[in-house]
N, C-alpha and C positions, 0 to 999 in steps of 0.2 A: 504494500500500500504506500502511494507516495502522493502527500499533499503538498502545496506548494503556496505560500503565500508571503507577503511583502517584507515581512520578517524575518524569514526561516524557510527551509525547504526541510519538512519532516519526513523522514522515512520510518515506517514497522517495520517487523517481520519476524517470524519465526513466534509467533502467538502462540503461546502456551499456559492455560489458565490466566490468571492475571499479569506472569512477570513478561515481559517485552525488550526488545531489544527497541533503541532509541539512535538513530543516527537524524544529529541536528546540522546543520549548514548556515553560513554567515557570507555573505557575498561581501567582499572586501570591505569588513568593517571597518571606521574610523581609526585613526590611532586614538589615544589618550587627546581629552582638550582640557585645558586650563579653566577656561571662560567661556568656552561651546554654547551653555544653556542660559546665563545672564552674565553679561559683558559688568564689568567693575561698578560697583551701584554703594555711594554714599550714603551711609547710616545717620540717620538721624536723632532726635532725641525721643522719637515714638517706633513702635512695634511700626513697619512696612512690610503689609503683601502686595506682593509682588506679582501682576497677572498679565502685562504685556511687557516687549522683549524679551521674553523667554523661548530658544528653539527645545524642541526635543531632540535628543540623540536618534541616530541611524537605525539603530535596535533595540532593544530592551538592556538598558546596564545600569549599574552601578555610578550614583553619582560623587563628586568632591567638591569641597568648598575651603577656600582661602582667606587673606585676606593680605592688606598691606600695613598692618599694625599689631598693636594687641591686643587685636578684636578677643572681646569673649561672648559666651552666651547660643544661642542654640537656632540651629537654623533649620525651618520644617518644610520642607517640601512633601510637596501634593501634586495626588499624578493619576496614571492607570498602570496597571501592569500588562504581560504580555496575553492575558487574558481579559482587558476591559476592565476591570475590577480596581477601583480608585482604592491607593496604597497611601501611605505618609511616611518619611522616612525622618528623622528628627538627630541632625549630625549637628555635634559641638564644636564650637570655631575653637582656636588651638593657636591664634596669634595668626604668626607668618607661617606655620605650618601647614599644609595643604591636609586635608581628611576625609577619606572616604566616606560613605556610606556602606548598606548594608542590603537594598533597595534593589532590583533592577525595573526601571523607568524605561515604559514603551512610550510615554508620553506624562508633560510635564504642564500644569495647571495653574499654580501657583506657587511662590516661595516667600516663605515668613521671615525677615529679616527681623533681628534683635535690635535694643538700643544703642548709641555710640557711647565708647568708654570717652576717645576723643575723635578727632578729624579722620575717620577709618574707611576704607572702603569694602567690600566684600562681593567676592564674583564666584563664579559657579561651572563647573565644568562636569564630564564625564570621565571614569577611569577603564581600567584594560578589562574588566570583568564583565561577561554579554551573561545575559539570561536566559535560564533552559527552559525549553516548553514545558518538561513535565517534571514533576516532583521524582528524582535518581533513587532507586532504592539502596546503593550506597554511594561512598565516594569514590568509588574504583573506575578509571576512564580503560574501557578495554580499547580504544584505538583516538589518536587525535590527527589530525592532518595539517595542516601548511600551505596553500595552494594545491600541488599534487602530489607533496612529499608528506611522509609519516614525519610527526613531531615526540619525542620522548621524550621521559623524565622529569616533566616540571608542571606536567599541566594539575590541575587541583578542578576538585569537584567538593561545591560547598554545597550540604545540602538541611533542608528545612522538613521537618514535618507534614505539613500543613498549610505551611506560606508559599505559592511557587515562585513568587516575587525575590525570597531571599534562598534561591535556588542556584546556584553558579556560575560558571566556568571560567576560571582564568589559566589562560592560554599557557603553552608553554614558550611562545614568540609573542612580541606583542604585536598589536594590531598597524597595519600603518596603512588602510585605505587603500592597497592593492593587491593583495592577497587573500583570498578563502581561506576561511576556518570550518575545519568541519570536528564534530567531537562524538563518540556514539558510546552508547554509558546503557542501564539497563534500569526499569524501572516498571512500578504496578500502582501507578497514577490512574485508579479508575474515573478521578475526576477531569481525567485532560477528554475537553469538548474538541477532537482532533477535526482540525480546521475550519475553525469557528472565531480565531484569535488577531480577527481584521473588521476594520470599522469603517 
Protein backbone atom coordinates (compact mmCIF):
# COMPACT_ATOMS: atom_id res chain seq x y z
CA UNK A 1 0.00 0.00 0.00
CA UNK A 2 1.41 3.34 -0.89
CA UNK A 3 -0.18 6.64 -0.16
CA UNK A 4 1.29 9.76 -1.04
CA UNK A 5 0.75 13.19 0.08
CA UNK A 6 2.31 16.71 0.47
CA UNK A 7 4.05 15.73 3.52
CA UNK A 8 5.30 12.22 3.22
CA UNK A 9 5.13 9.41 0.90
CA UNK A 10 3.83 6.47 3.35
CA UNK A 11 4.50 3.02 2.48
CA UNK A 12 2.93 -0.45 4.57
CA UNK A 13 3.59 -3.63 4.05
CA UNK A 14 3.85 -6.94 5.37
CA UNK A 15 0.55 -6.45 7.70
CA UNK A 16 0.59 -8.69 10.32
CA UNK A 17 -2.06 -8.36 13.09
CA UNK A 18 -1.42 -4.99 14.29
CA UNK A 19 2.60 -4.50 14.06
CA UNK A 20 3.46 -2.93 10.50
CA UNK A 21 6.40 -2.17 8.84
CA UNK A 22 6.45 1.99 8.28
CA UNK A 23 8.67 3.29 5.51
CA UNK A 24 8.37 7.24 5.73
CA UNK A 25 9.94 9.71 2.99
CA UNK A 26 10.88 13.54 3.01
CA UNK A 27 11.59 15.06 -0.22
CA UNK A 28 14.55 17.24 0.21
CA UNK A 29 13.70 18.66 3.41
CA UNK A 30 14.95 22.14 4.67
CA UNK A 31 18.04 22.32 6.58
CA UNK A 32 17.81 23.76 10.00
CA UNK A 33 16.45 27.78 10.03
CA UNK A 34 17.33 30.17 12.77
CA UNK A 35 14.31 32.42 12.12
CA UNK A 36 12.21 30.31 9.39
CA UNK A 37 9.00 30.75 11.27
CA UNK A 38 9.14 34.43 12.94
CA UNK A 39 11.84 36.65 11.77
CA UNK A 40 13.55 38.71 15.11
CA UNK A 41 10.28 40.33 16.94
CA UNK A 42 10.92 42.80 19.86
CA UNK A 43 9.56 42.06 23.39
CA UNK A 44 7.77 44.33 24.96
CA UNK A 45 6.42 45.13 28.21
CA UNK A 46 3.11 42.93 27.62
CA UNK A 47 2.48 39.14 26.85
CA UNK A 48 2.52 39.37 22.49
CA UNK A 49 0.70 36.70 20.37
CA UNK A 50 1.83 36.48 17.67
CA UNK A 51 -0.55 35.41 14.50
CA UNK A 52 0.86 37.03 11.21
CA UNK A 53 4.59 36.66 9.93
CA UNK A 54 4.61 33.42 10.89
CA UNK A 55 5.69 30.79 7.86
CA UNK A 56 5.30 27.15 8.79
CA UNK A 57 8.13 24.77 8.06
CA UNK A 58 8.21 22.26 4.99
CA UNK A 59 7.16 19.31 7.03
CA UNK A 60 6.18 18.53 10.28
CA UNK A 61 9.22 19.36 12.93
CA UNK A 62 10.44 20.37 15.67
CA UNK A 63 10.61 23.95 16.47
CA UNK A 64 13.64 26.43 18.21
CA UNK A 65 13.75 29.67 19.75
CA UNK A 66 16.53 32.29 20.47
CA UNK A 67 17.17 35.26 21.39
CA UNK A 68 19.75 38.30 21.38
CA UNK A 69 19.93 38.95 25.08
CA UNK A 70 18.98 37.55 28.40
CA UNK A 71 15.74 36.88 27.36
CA UNK A 72 13.89 34.63 29.89
CA UNK A 73 10.48 33.30 30.33
CA UNK A 74 8.48 30.96 28.14
CA UNK A 75 7.55 30.92 24.73
CA UNK A 76 4.19 28.94 23.55
CA UNK A 77 3.58 28.13 20.25
CA UNK A 78 0.31 26.81 18.79
CA UNK A 79 -0.15 24.90 15.73
CA UNK A 80 -1.47 21.54 14.05
CA UNK A 81 0.30 18.46 13.84
CA UNK A 82 0.88 16.12 11.06
CA UNK A 83 -2.47 14.84 11.66
CA UNK A 84 -4.62 18.25 11.83
CA UNK A 85 -4.92 18.04 15.50
CA UNK A 86 -3.93 21.78 17.16
CA UNK A 87 -0.65 20.95 19.47
CA UNK A 88 1.02 23.64 21.90
CA UNK A 89 4.57 23.40 22.59
CA UNK A 90 5.69 25.68 25.49
CA UNK A 91 9.87 26.13 25.15
CA UNK A 92 11.91 28.22 27.72
CA UNK A 93 14.07 31.15 26.39
CA UNK A 94 17.72 30.21 27.80
CA UNK A 95 19.39 33.93 26.90
CA UNK A 96 21.56 33.66 23.68
CA UNK A 97 21.14 30.05 23.71
CA UNK A 98 19.10 28.72 20.95
CA UNK A 99 16.33 25.78 22.36
CA UNK A 100 14.53 23.30 20.97
CA UNK A 101 11.21 22.05 21.38
CA UNK A 102 9.75 18.87 21.63
CA UNK A 103 6.61 19.45 19.07
CA UNK A 104 6.69 18.43 15.42
CA UNK A 105 4.61 21.45 13.64
CA UNK A 106 2.95 20.63 10.25
CA UNK A 107 1.75 24.15 10.60
CA UNK A 108 2.06 27.07 12.95
CA UNK A 109 -0.98 29.55 14.27
CA UNK A 110 0.30 31.46 16.72
CA UNK A 111 3.31 32.32 19.19
CA UNK A 112 3.17 33.75 22.78
CA UNK A 113 5.89 35.99 23.22
CA UNK A 114 6.87 36.72 27.02
CA UNK A 115 7.62 40.07 28.65
CA UNK A 116 11.13 42.01 28.09
CA UNK A 117 13.61 41.75 30.95
CA UNK A 118 15.21 44.72 28.78
CA UNK A 119 15.75 46.00 24.92
CA UNK A 120 15.47 41.88 23.68
CA UNK A 121 14.41 40.46 20.68
CA UNK A 122 13.24 36.90 20.16
CA UNK A 123 12.82 34.87 16.71
CA UNK A 124 11.89 31.47 15.94
CA UNK A 125 13.06 28.95 13.79
CA UNK A 126 12.97 25.08 12.86
CA UNK A 127 15.48 22.24 13.83
CA UNK A 128 16.92 18.90 12.05
CA UNK A 129 14.13 16.63 13.62
CA UNK A 130 11.00 15.83 10.99
CA UNK A 131 7.82 14.09 12.38
CA UNK A 132 6.71 10.56 12.00
CA UNK A 133 3.26 9.64 10.72
CA UNK A 134 2.67 7.12 13.16
CA UNK A 135 3.37 6.42 16.71
CA UNK A 136 7.13 3.79 16.24
CA UNK A 137 6.43 0.83 18.46
CA UNK A 138 10.08 1.38 19.51
CA UNK A 139 13.04 3.28 18.82
CA UNK A 140 14.86 0.81 16.69
CA UNK A 141 15.20 2.49 12.97
CA UNK A 142 15.68 -0.87 10.87
CA UNK A 143 16.81 1.11 7.79
CA UNK A 144 17.58 5.09 7.00
CA UNK A 145 18.50 6.54 3.66
CA UNK A 146 20.26 9.79 2.35
CA UNK A 147 19.10 10.42 -1.06
CA UNK A 148 19.90 6.85 -2.43
CA UNK A 149 22.50 5.98 -0.07
CA UNK A 150 21.90 3.87 3.38
CA UNK A 151 22.69 6.31 6.36
CA UNK A 152 24.13 4.45 9.71
CA UNK A 153 24.79 4.98 13.03
CA UNK A 154 23.31 8.01 14.33
CA UNK A 155 19.82 8.31 13.27
CA UNK A 156 17.49 8.40 16.77
CA UNK A 157 13.88 7.58 16.95
CA UNK A 158 12.08 9.46 19.70
CA UNK A 159 9.06 8.00 20.40
CA UNK A 160 5.73 9.06 22.58
CA UNK A 161 2.99 7.00 23.68
CA UNK A 162 0.17 8.79 22.60
CA UNK A 163 1.34 12.12 21.25
CA UNK A 164 2.21 11.59 17.46
CA UNK A 165 3.35 15.11 17.57
CA UNK A 166 6.31 14.29 19.93
CA UNK A 167 7.16 11.25 17.67
CA UNK A 168 10.62 11.76 15.95
CA UNK A 169 13.35 11.22 13.69
CA UNK A 170 16.45 12.80 13.63
CA UNK A 171 18.42 12.12 10.97
CA UNK A 172 21.71 10.60 11.00
CA UNK A 173 22.83 13.76 8.14
CA UNK A 174 21.39 16.70 8.48
CA UNK A 175 18.82 18.10 6.31
CA UNK A 176 20.04 20.71 3.65
CA UNK A 177 17.18 21.06 1.20
CA UNK A 178 18.57 18.75 -1.45
CA UNK A 179 18.49 15.56 -0.52
CA UNK A 180 15.77 12.72 0.50
CA UNK A 181 15.30 11.25 3.61
CA UNK A 182 13.76 8.32 3.94
CA UNK A 183 13.48 6.33 7.50
CA UNK A 184 11.32 2.81 7.92
CA UNK A 185 10.86 1.84 11.67
CA UNK A 186 7.94 -0.51 12.69
CA UNK A 187 4.80 0.23 14.47
CA UNK A 188 0.95 -0.67 15.76
CA UNK A 189 -0.42 2.80 15.40
CA UNK A 190 -4.04 1.76 15.00
CA UNK A 191 -4.92 5.28 15.33
CA UNK A 192 -2.99 6.50 12.07
CA UNK A 193 -6.04 7.65 9.79
CA UNK A 194 -3.57 6.54 6.64
CA UNK A 195 -3.96 9.38 4.21
CA UNK A 196 -6.14 11.42 5.77
CA UNK A 197 -3.12 13.84 7.08
CA UNK A 198 -3.72 16.83 4.39
CA UNK A 199 -5.82 19.99 4.46
Amino acid sequence: MIVKNKYATYVGHKFLGKFHTVVQKWTAPDAPSANGVLASTLLTTAVQTITSGITSPDFPRTLAIDSDGAATGNVVITGKNIRGEVVTDTIALNGTNAVEGVVAFKSVTSIQLPVKAAAESVWVGWGDKLGLQEIPYSTTVIEECTGNANDTGGAVLTRDSDEVEKCLYDPTTQCNASANKLVVYVSEDTDAKIGSYTE
